[in-house]
C-alpha positions, 0 to 999 in steps of 0.5 A: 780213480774213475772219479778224479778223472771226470772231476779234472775234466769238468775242471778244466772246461771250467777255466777254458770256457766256451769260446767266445760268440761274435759280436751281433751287428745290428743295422742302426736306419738311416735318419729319415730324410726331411720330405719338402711339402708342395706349397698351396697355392693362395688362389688359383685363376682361370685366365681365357685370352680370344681375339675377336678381330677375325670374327667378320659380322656383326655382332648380336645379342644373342652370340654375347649372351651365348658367350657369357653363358660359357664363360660362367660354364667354364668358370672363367676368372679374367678374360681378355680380349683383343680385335674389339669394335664398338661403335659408340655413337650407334645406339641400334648397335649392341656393344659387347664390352658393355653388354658382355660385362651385364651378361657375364656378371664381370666387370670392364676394362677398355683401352682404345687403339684408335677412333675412326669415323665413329668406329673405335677399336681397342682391347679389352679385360673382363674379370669377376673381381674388382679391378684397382685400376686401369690404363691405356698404354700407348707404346711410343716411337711406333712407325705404324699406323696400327695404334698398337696399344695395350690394356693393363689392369691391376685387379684385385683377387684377393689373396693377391692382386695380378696385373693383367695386359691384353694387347695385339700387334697388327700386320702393319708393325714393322720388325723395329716397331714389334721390337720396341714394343716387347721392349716396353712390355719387359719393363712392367716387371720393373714398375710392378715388382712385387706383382705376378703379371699376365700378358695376353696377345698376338706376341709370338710365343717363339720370340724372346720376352725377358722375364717372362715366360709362355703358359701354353703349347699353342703350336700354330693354334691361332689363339692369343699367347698368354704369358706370365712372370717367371718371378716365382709367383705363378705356376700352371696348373693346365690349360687347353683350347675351347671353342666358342661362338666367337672363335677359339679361345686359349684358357690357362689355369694358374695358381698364384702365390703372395710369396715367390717360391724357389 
């Protein structure tokens, strides 16, 4: 009896079974998220910008060949310059565009702002690549008798070919004049469309420049400003202010891109 009794219990655990377990969620991940590389830079410039025009002395030799040597120390690519005095008819006097070219191993871009009694002022670009092409441009309807002018040049860098201005505006140019000029100056983005652009001067950085944007953190630094193109071309990579016989200079790292980035 015993027997049958166990035998029907077993039985009917048989037909009733375990109560059934509860499914197992498993955490199914995230598809991973598409992670946007940093693109390269094609090259990477160091652009200096000083005026000379404060500099008050002559000028030797020896404070050219100085200066050179720190160019080269700082590896600068493009150097402009503005407040140039040369004096070509005087051949006991050193002329930096000619001699700095020589010592510093770059070569030379000259715009004349104005000749005087044999006295001849101007802007000036240096730089260790080719340059394209060159030309003085002369703003026009400028009431002044500052003969502002600006030094451009296309040079030739290689991975990708940057146009680079260096001018000053001086004391005498009236607000309209300064305002004709910065009109001019936002038109290069027009004739040169395709090309990152570089603008160096006495332009003050809190005034609007359409198209363009200011590289640096000069603050009330006496340095020349330097600007570029915000068309997706360039990026600032770093800057900063160096000291040199001649005068503080401003120093901007670029990278700049053949292609517009976003």
């Amino acid at each position: 009896m015993k027997i049958k009794i166990i035998l029907f219990i077993l039985l009917a655990l048989t037909f009733v079974g375990c109560p059934p377990q509860k499914p197992v969620l498993k955490e199914v991940p995230l598809p991973p998220q598409p992670v946007r590389k940093e693109v390269v830079p094609d090259i990477n410039l160091r652009i200096a910008s000083i005026d000379i025009s404060k500099y008050g002395k002559k000028i030797e030799k020896s404070e050219i060949q100085k200066f050179a040597s720190q160019l080269k120390h700082d590896s600068i690519d493009i150097l402009t310059m503005q407040g140039i005095t040369r004096y070509p008819e005087l051949k006991t006097r050193i002329d930096i565009v000619d001699q700095l070219a020589i010592d510093a191993e770059m070569r030379k871009a000259f715009g004349e702002t104005i000749t005087l009694s044999g006295r001849q002022s101007g802007n000036g670009i240096f730089t260790i690549y080719p340059i394209r092409s060159s030309e003085n441009l002369q703003f026009d309807n400028i009431k002044s008798t500052g003969f502002e002018a600006a030094m451009q040049t296309i040079v030739d860098c290689g991975a990708q070919s940057v146009v680079v201005v260096s001018t000053q505006i001086t004391d005498k140019a009236t607000p309209a004049d300064i305002s004709k000029i910065i009109k001019s100056i936002e038109q290069l983005p027009k004739t040169f469309s395709t090309y990152p652009i570089i603008i160096s001067g006495n332009i003050n950085p809190e005034k609007s420049l359409s198209n363009f944007v200011v590289a640096d953190e000069r603050k009330k630094d006496d340095t020349p400003a330097i600007w570029y193109n915000a068309n997706g071309t360039m990026k600032v990579l770093g800057g900063q202010i160096e000291q040199t016989v001649f005068g503080k200079m401003n120093v901007v790292l670029f990278g700049v891109f053949s292609k517009a980035q976003p």
